[in-house]
DSSP file (Angstrom, degrees, kcal/mol; ACC not computed):
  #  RESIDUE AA STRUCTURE BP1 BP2  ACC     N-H-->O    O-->H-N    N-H-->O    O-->H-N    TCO  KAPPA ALPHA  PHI   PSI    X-CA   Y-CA   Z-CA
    1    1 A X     >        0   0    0      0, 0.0     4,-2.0     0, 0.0     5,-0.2   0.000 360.0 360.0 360.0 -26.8  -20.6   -8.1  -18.3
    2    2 A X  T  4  +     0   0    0      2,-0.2     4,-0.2     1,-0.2     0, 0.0   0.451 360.0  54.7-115.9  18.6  -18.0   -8.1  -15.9
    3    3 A X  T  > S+     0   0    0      2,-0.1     4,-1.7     3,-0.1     5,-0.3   0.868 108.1  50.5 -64.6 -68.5  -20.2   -8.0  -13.0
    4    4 A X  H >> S+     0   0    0      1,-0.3     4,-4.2     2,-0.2     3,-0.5   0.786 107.9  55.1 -11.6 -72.3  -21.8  -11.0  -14.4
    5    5 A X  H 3X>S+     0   0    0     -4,-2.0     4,-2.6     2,-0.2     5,-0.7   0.974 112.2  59.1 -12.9 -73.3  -17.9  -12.4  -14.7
    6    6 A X  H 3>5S+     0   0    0      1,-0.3     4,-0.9     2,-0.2    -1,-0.2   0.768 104.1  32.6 -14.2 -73.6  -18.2  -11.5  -11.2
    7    7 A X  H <X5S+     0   0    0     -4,-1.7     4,-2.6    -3,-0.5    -1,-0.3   0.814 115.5  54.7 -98.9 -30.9  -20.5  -13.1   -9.7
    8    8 A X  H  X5S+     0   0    0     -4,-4.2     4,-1.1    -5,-0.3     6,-0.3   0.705 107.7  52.9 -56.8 -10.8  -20.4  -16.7  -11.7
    9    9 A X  H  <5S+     0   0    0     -4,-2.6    -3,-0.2     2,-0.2    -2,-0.2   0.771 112.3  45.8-109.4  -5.1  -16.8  -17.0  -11.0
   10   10 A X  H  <<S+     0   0    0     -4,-0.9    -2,-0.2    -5,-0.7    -3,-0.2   0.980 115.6  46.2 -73.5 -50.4  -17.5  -16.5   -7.2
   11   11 A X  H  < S+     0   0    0     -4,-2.6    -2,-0.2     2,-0.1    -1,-0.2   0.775 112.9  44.7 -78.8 -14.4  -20.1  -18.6   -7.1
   12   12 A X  S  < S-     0   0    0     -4,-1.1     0, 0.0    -5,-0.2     0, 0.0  -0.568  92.3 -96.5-105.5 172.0  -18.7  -21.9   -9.2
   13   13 A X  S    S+     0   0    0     -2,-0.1     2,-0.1     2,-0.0    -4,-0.1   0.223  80.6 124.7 -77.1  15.9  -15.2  -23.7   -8.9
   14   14 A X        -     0   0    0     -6,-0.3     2,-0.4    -5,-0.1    -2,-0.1  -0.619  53.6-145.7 -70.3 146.7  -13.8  -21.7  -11.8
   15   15 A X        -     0   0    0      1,-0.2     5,-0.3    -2,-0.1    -5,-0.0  -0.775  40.7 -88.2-111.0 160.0  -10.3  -19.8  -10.7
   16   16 A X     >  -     0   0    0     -2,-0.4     4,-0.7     1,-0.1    -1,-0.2  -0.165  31.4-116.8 -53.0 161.4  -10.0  -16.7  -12.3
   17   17 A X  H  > S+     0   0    0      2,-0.2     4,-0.7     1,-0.2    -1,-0.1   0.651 110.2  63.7 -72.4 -22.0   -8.0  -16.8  -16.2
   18   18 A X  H  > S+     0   0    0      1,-0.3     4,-3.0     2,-0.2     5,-0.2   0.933 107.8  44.1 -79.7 -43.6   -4.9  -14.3  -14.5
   19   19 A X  H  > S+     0   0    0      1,-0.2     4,-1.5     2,-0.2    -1,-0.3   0.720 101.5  52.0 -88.2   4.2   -4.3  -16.9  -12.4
   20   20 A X  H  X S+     0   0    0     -4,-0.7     4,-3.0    -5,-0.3     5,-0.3   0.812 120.5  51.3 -70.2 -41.1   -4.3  -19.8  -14.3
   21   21 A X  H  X S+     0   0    0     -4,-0.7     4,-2.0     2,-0.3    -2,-0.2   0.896 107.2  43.8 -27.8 -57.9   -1.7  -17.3  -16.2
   22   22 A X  H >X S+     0   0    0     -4,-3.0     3,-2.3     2,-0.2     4,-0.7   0.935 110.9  60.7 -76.2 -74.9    0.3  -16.3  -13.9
   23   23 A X  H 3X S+     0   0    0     -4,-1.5     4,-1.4     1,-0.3    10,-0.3   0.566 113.6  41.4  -7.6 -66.4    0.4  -20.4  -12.6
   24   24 A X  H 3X S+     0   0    0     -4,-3.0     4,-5.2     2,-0.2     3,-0.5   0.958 110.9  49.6 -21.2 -76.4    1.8  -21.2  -15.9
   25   25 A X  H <X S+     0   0    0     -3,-2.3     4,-1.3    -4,-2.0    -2,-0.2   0.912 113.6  46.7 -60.0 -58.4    4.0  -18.7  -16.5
   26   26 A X  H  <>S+     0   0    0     -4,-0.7     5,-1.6     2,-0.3    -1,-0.3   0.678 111.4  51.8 -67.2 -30.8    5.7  -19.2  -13.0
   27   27 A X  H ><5S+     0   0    0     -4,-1.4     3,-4.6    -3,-0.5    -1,-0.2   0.955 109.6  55.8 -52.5 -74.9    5.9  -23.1  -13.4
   28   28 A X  H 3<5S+     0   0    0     -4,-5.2    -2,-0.3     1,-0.3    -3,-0.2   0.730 105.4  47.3 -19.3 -47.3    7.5  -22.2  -16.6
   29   29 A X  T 3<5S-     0   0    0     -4,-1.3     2,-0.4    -5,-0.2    -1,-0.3  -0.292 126.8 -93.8-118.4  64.6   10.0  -20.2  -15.2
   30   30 A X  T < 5S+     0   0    0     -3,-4.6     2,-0.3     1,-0.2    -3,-0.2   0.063  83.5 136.9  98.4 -24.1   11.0  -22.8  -12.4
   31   31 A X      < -     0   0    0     -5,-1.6     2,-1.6    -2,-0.4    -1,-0.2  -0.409  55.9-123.1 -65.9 123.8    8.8  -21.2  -10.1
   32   32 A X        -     0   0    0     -2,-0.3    -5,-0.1    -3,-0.1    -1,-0.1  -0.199  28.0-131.4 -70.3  99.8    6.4  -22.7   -7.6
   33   33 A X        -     0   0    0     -2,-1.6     2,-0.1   -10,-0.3    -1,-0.1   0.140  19.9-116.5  -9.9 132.0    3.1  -21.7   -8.0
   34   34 A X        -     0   0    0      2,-0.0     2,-0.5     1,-0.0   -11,-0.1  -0.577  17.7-138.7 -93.3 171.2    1.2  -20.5   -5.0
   35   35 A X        +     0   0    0     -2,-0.1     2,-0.2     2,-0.0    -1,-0.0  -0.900  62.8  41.5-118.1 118.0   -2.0  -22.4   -3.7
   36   36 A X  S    S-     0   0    0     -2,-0.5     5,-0.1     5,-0.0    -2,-0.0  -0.568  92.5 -43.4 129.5 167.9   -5.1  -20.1   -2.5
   37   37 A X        -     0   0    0     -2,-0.2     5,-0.1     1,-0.1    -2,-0.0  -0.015  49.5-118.0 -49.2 168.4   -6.8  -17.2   -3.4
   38   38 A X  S >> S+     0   0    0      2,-0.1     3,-4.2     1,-0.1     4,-3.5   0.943 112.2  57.0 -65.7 -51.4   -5.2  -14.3   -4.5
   39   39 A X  H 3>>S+     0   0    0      1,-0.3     4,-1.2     2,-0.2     5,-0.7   0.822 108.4  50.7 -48.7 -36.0   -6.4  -12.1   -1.7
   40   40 A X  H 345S+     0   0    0      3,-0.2    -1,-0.3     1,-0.1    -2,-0.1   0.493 115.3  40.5 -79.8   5.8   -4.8  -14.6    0.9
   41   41 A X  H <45S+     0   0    0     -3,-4.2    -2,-0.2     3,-0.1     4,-0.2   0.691 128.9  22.2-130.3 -30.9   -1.5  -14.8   -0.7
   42   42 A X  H  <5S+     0   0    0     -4,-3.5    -3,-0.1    -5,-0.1    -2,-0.1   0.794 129.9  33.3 -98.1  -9.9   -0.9  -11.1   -1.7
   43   43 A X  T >X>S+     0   0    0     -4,-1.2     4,-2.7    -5,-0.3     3,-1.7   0.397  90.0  93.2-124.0 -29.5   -3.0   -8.9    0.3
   44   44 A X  H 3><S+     0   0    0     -5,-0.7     4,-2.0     1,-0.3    -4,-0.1   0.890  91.0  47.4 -50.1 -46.7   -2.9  -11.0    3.7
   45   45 A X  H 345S+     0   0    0      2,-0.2    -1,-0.3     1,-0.2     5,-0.3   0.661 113.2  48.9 -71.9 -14.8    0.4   -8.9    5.0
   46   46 A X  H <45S+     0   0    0     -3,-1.7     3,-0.3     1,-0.1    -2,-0.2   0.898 120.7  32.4 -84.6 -26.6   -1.2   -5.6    4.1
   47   47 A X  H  <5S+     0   0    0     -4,-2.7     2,-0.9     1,-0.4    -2,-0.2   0.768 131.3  34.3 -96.3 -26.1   -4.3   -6.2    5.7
   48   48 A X  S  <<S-     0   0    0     -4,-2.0    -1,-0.4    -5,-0.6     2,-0.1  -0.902  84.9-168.7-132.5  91.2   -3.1   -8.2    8.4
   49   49 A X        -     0   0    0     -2,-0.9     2,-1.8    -3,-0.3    -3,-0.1  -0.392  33.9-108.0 -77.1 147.6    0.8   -6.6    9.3
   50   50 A X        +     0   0    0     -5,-0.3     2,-0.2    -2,-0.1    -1,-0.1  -0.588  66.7 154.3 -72.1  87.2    3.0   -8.7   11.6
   51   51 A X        -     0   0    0     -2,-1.8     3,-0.1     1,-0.1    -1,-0.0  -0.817  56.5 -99.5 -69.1 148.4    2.7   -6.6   14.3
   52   52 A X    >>  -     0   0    0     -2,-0.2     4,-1.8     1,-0.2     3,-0.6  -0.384  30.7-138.8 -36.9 120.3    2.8   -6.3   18.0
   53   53 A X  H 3> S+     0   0    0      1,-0.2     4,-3.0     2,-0.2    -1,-0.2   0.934 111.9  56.6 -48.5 -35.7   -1.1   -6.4   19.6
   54   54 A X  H 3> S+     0   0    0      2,-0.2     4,-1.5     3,-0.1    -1,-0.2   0.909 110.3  39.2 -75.8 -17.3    0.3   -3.7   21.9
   55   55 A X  H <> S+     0   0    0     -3,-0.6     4,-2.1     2,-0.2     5,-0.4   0.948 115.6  55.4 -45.5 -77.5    1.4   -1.4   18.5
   56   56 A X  H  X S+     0   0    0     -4,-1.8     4,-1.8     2,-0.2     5,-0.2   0.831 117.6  35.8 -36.9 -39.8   -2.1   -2.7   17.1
   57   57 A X  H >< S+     0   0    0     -4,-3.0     3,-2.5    -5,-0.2     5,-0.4   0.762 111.9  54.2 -76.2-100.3   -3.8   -1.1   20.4
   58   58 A X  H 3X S+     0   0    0     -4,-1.5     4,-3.3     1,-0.3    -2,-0.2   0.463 114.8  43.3 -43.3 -30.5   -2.0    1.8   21.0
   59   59 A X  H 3X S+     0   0    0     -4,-2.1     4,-2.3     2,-0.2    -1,-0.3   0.945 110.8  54.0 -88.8 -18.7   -2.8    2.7   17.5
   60   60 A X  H XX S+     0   0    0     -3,-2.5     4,-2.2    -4,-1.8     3,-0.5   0.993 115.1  40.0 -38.2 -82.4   -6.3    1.7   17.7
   61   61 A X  H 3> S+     0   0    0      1,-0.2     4,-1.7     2,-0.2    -1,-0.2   0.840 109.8  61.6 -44.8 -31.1   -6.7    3.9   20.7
   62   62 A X  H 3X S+     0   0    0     -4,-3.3     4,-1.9    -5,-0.4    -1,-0.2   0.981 106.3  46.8 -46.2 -58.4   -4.5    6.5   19.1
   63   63 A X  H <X S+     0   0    0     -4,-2.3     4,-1.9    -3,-0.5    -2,-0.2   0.725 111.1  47.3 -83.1 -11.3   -7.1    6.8   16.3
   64   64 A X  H  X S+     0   0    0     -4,-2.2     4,-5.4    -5,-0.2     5,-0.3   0.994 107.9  59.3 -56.0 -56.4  -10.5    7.0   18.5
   65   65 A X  H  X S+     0   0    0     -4,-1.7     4,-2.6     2,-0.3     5,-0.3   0.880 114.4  32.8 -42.5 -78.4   -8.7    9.6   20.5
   66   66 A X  H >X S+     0   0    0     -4,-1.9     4,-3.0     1,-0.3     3,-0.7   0.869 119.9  52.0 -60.6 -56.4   -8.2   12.0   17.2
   67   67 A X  H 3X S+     0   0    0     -4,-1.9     4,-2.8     1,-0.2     5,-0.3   0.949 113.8  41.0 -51.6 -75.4  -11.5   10.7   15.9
   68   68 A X  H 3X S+     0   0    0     -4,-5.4     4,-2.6    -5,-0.2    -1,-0.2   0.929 118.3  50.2 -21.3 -57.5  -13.1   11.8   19.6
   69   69 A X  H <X S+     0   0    0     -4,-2.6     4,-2.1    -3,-0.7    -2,-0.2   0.951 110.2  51.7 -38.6 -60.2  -10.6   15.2   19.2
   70   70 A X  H >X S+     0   0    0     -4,-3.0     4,-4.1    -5,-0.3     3,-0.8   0.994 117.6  34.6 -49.5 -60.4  -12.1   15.8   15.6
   71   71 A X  H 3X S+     0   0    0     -4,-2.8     4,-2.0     1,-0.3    -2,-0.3   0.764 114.1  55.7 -80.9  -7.4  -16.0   15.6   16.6
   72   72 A X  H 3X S+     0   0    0     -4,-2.6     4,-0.9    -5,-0.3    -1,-0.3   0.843 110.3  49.0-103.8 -42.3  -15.5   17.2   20.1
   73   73 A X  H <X S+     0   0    0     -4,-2.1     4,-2.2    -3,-0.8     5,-0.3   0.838 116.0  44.9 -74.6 -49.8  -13.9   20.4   17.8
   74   74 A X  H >X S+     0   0    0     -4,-4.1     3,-3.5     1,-0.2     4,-1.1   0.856 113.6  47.5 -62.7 -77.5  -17.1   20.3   15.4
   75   75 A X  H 3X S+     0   0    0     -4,-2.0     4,-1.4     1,-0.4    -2,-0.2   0.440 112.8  47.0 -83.4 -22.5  -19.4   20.1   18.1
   76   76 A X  H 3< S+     0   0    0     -4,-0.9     4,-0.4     1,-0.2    -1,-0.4   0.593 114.1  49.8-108.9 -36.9  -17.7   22.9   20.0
   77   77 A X  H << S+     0   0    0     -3,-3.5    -2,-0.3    -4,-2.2    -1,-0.2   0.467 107.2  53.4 -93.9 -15.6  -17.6   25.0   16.7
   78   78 A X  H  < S+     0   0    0     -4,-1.1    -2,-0.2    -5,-0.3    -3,-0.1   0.859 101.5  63.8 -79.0 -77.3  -21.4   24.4   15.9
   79   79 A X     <        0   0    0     -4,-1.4    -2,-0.2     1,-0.3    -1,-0.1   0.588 360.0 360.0 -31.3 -36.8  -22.3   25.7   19.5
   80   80 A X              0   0    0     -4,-0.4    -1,-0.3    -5,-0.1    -2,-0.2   0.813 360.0 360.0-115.6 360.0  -21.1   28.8   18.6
């Protein structure tokens, strides 16, 4: 059922019942409601940090490097 949920309330213009909820409740207590999905308004800074691009590279490259490190150590341990 709550697949179902799921996938009707992505496809039509309904917004989900927590957030009409929360909307309320935060109007109620003096608060402005926010505008947008949820995912863009709570999740946006986790998935997308303010960060430097040269932090965002270096750690990119950091983690290929171990990733490389990792399979180079397997491959090296199969061989023998």
């Amino acid at each position: 059922m709550a697949l179902v949920y799921g996938i009707v309330s992505e496809l039509g213009p309904w917004a989900c019942p927590l957030t009409l909820a929360e909307n309320y409740f935060e109007a109620r207590a003096g608060i402005a409601p926010y505008q947008g999905p949820f995912l863009l308004h709570y999740l946006d800074a986790i998935v997308y940090p303010n960060l430097s691009p040269t932090l965002l590279t270096v750690c990119g490259v950091a983690v290929c490097a171990a990733n490389l490190i990792v399979y180079a150590w397997r491959f090296r341990w199969a061989k023998t």
